[in-house]
C-alpha positions in Angstrom: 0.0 0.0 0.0 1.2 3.4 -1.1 0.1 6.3 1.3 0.1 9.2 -0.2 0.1 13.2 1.0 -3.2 15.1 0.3 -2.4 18.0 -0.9 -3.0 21.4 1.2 -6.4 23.2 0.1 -6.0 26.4 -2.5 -8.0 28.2 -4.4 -6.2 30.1 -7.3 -8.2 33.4 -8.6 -6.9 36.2 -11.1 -4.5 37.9 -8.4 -4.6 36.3 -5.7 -4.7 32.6 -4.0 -6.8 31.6 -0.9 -4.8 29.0 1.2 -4.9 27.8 5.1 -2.9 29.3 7.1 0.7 28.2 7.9 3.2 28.3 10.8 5.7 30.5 8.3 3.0 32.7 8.3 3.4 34.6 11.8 5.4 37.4 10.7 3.5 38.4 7.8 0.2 38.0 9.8 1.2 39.7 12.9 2.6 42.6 11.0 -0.7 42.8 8.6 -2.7 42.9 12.1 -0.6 45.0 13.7 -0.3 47.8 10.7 -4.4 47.6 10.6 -5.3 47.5 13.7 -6.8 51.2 13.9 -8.7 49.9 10.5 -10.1 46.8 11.6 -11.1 47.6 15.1 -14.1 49.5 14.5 -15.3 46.5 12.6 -14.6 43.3 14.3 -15.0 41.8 18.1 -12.0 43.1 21.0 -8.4 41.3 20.2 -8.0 39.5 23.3 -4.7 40.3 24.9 -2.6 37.8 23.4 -4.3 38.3 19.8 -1.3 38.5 17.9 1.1 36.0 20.4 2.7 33.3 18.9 0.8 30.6 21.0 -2.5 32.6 19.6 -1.4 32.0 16.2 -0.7 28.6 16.6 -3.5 27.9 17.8 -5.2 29.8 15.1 -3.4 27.4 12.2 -4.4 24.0 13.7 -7.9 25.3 14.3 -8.1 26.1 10.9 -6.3 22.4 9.7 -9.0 20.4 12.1 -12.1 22.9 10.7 -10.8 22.0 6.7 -10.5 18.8 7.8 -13.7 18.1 9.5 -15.8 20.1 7.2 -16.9 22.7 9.0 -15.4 25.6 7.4 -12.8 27.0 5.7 -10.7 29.7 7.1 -8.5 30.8 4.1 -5.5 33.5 4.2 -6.0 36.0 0.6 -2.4 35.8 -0.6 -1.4 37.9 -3.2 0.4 36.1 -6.2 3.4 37.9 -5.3 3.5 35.7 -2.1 2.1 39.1 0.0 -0.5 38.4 2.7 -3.7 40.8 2.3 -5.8 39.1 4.7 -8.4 36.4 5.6 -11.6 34.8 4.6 -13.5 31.8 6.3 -16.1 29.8 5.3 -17.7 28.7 8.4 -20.5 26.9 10.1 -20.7 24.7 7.6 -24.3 22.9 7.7 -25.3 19.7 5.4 -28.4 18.0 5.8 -31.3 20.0 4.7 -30.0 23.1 5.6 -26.5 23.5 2.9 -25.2 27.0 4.4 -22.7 28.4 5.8 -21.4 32.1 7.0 -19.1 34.1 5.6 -16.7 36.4 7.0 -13.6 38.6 6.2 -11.3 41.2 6.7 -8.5 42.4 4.5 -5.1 44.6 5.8 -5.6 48.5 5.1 -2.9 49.0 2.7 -4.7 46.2 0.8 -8.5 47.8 1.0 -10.4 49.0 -2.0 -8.2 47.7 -4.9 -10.7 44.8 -5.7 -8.7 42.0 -3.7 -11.6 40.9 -1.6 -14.6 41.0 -3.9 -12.0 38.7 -5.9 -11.6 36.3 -2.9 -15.5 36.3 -2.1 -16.2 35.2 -6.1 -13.5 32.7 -5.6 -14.6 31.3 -2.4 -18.6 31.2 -3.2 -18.1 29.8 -6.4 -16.3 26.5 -4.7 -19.0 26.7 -2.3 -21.5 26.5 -4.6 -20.0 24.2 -7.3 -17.1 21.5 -5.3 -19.3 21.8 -1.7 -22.6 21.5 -2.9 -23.9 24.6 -0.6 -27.2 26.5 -1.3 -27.0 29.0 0.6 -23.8 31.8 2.2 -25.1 33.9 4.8 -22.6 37.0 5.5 -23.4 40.3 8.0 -21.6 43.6 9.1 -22.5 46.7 10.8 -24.9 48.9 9.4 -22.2 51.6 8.6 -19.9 49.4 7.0 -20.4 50.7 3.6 -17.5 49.1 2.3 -18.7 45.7 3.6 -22.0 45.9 2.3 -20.6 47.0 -1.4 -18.7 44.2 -1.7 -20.8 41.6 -0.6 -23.7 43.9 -3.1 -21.3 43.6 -6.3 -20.7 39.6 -5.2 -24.4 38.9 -5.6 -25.4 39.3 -1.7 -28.5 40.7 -1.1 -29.7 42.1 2.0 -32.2 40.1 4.3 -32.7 42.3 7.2 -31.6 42.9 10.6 -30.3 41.0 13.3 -30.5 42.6 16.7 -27.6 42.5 19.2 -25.6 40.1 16.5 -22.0 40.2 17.8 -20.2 42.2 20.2 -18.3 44.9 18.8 -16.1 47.2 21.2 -17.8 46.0 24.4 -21.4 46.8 23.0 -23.8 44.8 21.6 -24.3 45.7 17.9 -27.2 45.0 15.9 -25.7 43.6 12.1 -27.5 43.6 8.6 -27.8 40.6 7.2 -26.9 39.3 3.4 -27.4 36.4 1.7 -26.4 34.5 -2.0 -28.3 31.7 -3.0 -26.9 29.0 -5.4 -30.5 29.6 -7.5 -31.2 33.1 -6.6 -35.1 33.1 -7.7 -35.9 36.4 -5.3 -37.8 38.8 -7.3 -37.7 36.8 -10.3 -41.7 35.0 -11.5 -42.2 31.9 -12.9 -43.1 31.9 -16.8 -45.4 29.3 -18.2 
């Protein structure tokens, strides 16, 4: 018997490739965080003290091996072709049975922001969600006044679902998120012809 090595997941788009994360990538990572921090704080939950330790990171990496392998989701780093880390995407809560959805969430490094890198990723990653998993349906939210969210997930083929109160905690409050989704047959607004 010949055992062989599965090869690491990646998905290659125009510029960029989406990839687990590896141990080499600390540096680049912690850097990325650390440079964006003042970017990315109004958006996401509190960095716990340790946030960008090595031991966090670690952790971070084999979380992200056990969730690929399992099934569950798919947290990707956005790595430009270049070899430049731009940030992250994950594909998570992955549910089969009757339900085939999942949530989707990101954030990208603010040098890297607005130049198209992320909308690329979001194609990318709903596409193999859609076509290799079998999904239905990818559920993403943000806050309210994240314009720059919302337009991306818009010009992916998102649309918006509503409001969920008290969603995630954002900078020690309670923040209410809109909600988007895209669906693999996207019939809304659309009427049968016969």
């Amino acid at each position: 018997m010949i055992l062989t090595r599965r090869r690491p997941f990646r998905l290659d788009a125009d510029r960029i490739v989406l990839r687990l994360p590896m141990h080499s990538d600390f540096a680049a990572w912690t850097s990325l965080r650390a440079e964006s921090r003042a970017f990315l704080a109004p958006w996401e939950p509190a960095w716990s003290p340790d946030h960008l330790s090595r031991k966090s990171f670690t952790n971070r990496v084999y979380w992200a091996a056990r969730s690929s392998k399992a099934g569950t989701g798919l947290p990707l780093f956005l790595v430009r072709r270049d070899g430049v880390l731009l940030g992250a995407i994950t594909l998570d809560n992955i549910r089969r049975g009757p339900a085939q959805s999942a949530t989707i969430g990101y954030w990208i490094g603010q040098a890297h922001a607005r130049q198209g890198f992320m909308r690329e990723a979001i194609g990318a990653l709903v596409h193999h969600a859609f076509t290799s998993l079998d999904l239905s349906r990818i559920e993403a939210a943000c806050l309210p006044e994240n314009n720059a969210s919302r337009g991306v997930l818009e010009k992916c083929g998102f649309k918006y679902e509503g409001v969920a109160q008290s969603y995630l905690e954002i900078d020690g409050r309670w923040r209410n998120h809109v909600l988007f989704s895209n669906l693999r047959s996207d019939r809304r607004g659309k009427t049968e012809i016969r």
